[in-house]
N, C-alpha and C positions, 0 to 999 in steps of 0.2 A: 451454523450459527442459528441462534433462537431471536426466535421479535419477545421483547419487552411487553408490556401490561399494554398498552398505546400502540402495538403493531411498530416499532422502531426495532430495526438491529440494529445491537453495538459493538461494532468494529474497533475501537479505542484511538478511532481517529477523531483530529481538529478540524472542524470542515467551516466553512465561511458558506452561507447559502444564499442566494439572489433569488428572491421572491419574483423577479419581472422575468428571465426565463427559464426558473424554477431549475436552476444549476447550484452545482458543487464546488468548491476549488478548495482541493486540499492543505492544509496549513501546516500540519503538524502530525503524530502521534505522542498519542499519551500513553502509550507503551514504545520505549523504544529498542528493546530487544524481546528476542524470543526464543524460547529455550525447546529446541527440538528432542525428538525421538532419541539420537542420538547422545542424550546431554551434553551437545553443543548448543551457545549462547551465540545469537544470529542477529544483528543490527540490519532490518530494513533499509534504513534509510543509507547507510552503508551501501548495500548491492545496489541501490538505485543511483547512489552516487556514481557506482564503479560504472553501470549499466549505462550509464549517460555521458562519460567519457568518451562512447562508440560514436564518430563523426555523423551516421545515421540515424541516429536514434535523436529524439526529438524528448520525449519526455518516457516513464516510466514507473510503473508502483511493483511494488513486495509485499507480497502478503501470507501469512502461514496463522495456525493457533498454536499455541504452547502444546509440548507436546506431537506435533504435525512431522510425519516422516522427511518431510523436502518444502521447498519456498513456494509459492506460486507468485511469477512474474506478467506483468500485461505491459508490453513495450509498444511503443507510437514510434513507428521511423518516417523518415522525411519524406514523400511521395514523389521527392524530383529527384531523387540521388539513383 
């Protein structure tokens, strides 16, 4: 990923940001697929649906660029389970 004129990367996500302690909580995507290496068509938010079905798994993001061989996943599981 490249920073913008302003030092910003853009990810083509919707994020809500709290100036008090200076956090993210993501909203949305303003791309909601992504067309892989393989020209396969790949819904995000999809895998993180499926990925959150897992009784352990707490929350979850999907991330790839067009074009990108394979997804990259960041999974939170439950620390008491």
């Amino acid at each position: 990923m490249e920073q913008d004129e302003k030092g910003y990367i853009n990810t083509g996500d919707i994020v809500l940001y709290n100036p008090k302690d200076r956090s993210l909580v993501l909203l949305d995507r303003s791309k909601n697929f992504i067309k892989l290496s393989s020209a396969m068509w790949v819904s995000p938010t999809e895998v993180e649906f499926v990925l959150c079905k897992c009784p352990i798994v707490q929350q979850s993001f999907v991330w790839a660029e067009n074009g990108a061989d394979f997804l990259v996943a960041i999974v939170g599981v439950q620390s008491d389970m």
